[in-house]
N, C-alpha and C positions, 0 to 999 in steps of 0.2 A: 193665030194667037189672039185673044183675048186680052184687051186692057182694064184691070179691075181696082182702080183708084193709083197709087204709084205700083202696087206689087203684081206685075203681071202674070197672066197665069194660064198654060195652055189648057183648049177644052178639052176638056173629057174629062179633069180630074176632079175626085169626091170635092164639094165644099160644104157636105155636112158628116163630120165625122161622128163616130160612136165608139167610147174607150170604156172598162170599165175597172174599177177598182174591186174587188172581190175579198169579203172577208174571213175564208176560209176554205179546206179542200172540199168541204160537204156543198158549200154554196158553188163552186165552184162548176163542181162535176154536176149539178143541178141545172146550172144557169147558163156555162159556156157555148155550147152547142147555136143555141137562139142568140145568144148576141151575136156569134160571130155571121150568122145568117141573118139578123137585122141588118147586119153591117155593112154585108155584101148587098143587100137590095139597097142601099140607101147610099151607096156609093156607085152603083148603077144607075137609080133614078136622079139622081143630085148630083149633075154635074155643070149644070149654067150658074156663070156667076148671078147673083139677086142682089148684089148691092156693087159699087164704087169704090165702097171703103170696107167692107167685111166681106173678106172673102172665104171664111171661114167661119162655119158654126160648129165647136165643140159641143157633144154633147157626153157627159160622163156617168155611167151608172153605174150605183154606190151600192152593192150586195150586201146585205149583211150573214153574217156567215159564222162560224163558233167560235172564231178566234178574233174578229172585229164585229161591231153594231155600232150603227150610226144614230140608231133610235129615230128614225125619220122617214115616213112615206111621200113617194110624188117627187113632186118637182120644185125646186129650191135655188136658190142663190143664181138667177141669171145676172149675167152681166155683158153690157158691150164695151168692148175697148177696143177703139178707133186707133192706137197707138200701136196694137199690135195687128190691126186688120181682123180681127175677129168678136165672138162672140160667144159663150159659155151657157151652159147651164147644167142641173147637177138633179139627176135621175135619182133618188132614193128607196129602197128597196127592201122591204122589210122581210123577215126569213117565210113568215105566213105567205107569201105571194108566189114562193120560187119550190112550194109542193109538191106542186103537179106540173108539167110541160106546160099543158095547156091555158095554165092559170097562170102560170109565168110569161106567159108569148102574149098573153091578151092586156096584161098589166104590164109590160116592154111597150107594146105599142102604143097604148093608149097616154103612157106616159111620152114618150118621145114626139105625138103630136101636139101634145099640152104644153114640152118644153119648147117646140119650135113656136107655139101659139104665142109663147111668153116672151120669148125674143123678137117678137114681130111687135109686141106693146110695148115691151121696153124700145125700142127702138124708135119708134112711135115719140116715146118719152123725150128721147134722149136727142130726135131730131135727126135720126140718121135716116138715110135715105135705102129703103130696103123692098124687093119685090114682095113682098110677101104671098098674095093672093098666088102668084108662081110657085113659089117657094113650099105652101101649103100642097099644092097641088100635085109636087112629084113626093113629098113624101107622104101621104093618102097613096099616091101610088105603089110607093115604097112599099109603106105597112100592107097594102092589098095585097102586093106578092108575098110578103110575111109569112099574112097567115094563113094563105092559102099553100103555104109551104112549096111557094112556085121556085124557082131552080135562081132566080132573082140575075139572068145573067142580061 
């Protein structure tokens, strides 16, 4: 067992998650397949805690879809909160992206190392104490099983 500031936490479990809000069935049936296989690679590669006090990085991506838009690309609103042990950020996804597979899986990834990028300078910011250079490093890994569509187990 693993001590990760007060909330301990056995190894092996994800501490960078990936959820996503979806704004319709079209975005949906477009998009799901790839996130739920980011997921699984980054819940494989990301399992050492990288900080004391966050032991968890949220990360959420925001589809937009025929029934919601967010009107927003990238990555947005990180935030650390030490009070709950984690860390946020908010994946934005605009419907032009989520066309093709291919073009969907390359702008997932690229965004998710951007929001783990931004949580490493907020953090920075904020004075929390965080692996980052580690932390960067399994999810490159992650993303590498991605998109090479490796089995991410």
């Amino acid at each position: 067992m693993l001590n990760v500031g007060s909330n301990p936490r056995p190894s092996g479990e994800a501490t960078v998650t990936l959820g996503a809000d979806v704004g319709g069935r079209d975005a949906h049936d477009a998009t799901n397949d790839a996130v739920l296989a980011l997921r699984k690679c980054l819940q494989a590669a990301c399992t050492e805690p990288y900080s004391k006090v966050l032991s968890k990085i949220h990360l959420l991506v925001q589809i937009d879809g025929s029934i919601q838009s967010w009107g927003k690309s990238g990555v947005d609103r990180v935030f650390i909160r030490p009070a709950l042990a984690c860390a946020t950020a908010d994946i934005f996804v605009p419907s032009d992206e989520w066309q093709t597979p291919a073009r969907f899986r390359a702008f997932l990834a690229r965004s998710v190392v951007e929001a783990v990028s931004k949580v490493g300078e907020r953090a920075v910011q904020r004075k929390q104490p965080l692996a980052l250079e580690r932390l960067e490093q399994d999810v490159e890994s992650a993303v590498k099983s991605f998109l090479s569509e490796d089995a991410c187990t």
